[in-house]
C-alpha positions in Angstrom: 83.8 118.8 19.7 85.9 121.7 21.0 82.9 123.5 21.9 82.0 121.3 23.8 84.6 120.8 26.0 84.8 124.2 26.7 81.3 124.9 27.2 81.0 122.3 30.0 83.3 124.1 32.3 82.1 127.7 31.4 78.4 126.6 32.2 79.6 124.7 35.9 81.2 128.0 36.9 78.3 129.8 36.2 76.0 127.5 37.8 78.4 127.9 40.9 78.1 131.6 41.2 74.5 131.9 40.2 74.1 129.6 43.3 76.0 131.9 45.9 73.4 133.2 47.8 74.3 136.3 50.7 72.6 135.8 53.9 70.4 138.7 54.4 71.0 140.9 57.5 69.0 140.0 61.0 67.1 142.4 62.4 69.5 143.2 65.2 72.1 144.1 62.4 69.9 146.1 60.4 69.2 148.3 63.5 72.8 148.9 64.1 73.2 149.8 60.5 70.4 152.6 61.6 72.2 153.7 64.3 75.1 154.1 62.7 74.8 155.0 58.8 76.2 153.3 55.7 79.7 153.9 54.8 80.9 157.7 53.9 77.9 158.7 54.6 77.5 158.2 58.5 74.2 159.4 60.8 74.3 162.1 62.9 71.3 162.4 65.2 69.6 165.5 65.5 67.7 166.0 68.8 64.0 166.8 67.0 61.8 166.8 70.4 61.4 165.9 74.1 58.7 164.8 76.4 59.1 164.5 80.1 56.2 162.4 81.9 54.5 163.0 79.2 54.9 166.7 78.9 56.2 168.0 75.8 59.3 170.0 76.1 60.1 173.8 74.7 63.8 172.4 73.2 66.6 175.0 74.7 69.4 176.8 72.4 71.6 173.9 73.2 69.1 171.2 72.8 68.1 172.7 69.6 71.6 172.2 68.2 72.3 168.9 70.2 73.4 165.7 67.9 74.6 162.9 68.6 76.3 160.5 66.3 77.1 156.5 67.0 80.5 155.0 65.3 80.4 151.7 63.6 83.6 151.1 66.7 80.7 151.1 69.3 81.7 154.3 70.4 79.4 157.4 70.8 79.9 161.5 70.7 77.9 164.2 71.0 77.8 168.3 70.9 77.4 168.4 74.9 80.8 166.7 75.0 80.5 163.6 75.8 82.0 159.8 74.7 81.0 156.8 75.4 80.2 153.2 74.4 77.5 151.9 73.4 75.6 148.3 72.7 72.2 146.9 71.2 71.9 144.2 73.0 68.6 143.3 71.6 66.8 145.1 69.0 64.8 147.5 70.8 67.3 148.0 73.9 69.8 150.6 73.7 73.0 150.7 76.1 75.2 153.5 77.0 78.4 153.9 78.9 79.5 157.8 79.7 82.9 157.1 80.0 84.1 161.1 80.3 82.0 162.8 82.6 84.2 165.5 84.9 83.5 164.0 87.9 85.3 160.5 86.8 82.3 158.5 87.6 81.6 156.2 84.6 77.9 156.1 84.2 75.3 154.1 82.5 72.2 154.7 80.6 69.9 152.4 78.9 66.9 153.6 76.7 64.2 151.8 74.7 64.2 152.4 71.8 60.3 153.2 70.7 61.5 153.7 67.2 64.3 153.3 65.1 64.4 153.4 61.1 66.8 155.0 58.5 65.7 158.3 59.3 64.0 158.3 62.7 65.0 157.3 66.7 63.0 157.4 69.5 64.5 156.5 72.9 62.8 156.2 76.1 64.4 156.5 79.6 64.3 157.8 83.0 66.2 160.4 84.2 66.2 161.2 87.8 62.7 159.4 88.3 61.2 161.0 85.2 60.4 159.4 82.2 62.0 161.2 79.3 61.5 160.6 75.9 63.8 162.0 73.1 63.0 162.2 69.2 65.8 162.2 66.9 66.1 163.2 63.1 68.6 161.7 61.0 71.2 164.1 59.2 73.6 163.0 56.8 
């Protein structure tokens, strides 16, 4: 009869937890974790290739090393020296605000974003009337 008792109790606790279920990520969520990386181990993007109107690009010495890396705070860096904020606003629509450029002028960008997954980003924009698109590698 002890058993019992005790049983009862153990077996409704377990039913409780085996019940918990986690909500799985939306898509919007799961792009950002793209962007950004997972924990320690965060993404730095590597620029990888560049077409402009359709026109692939020779990458220069400083496009070659270009990165660019997106913190989980919304903010962004990269080599050239710039910082920034950025948004997803929806899941294939990315935002940026250049908020240290030497001439003080705050300036916006926004890209689509042709292709994101753990290890790839493609963004499309234009760029003083051109359309550029930029391929990105992910380095961690």
């Amino acid at each position: 009869m002890m058993y019992r008792r005790g049983f009862l109790p153990i077996v409704m606790v377990l039913l409780l937890f085996a019940c918990n279920k986690t909500e799985p990520k939306n898509l919007l969520e799961i792009k950002k974790d793209y962007l950004v990386g997972r924990g320690t181990s965060l993404t730095s993007w590597k620029l990888n290739g560049l077409t402009i109107d359709s026109i692939p690009q020779v990458l220069s010495g400083s496009q070659v090393g270009y990165f660019k890396k997106y913190l989980s705070t919304n903010h962004f860096t990269d080599t050239d020296g710039a910082t920034g904020d950025w948004s997803l606003p929806v899941i294939d629509s990315l935002k940026e605000v250049f908020k240290n450029y030497p001439s003080g002028i705050i300036v916006q960008q926004s890209a689509y974003i042709s292709f994101l997954s753990y290890d790839s980003l493609s963004l499309t924009y234009l760029l003083n009337g051109k359309k550029v698109n930029a391929r990105f590698k992910a380095v961690r």
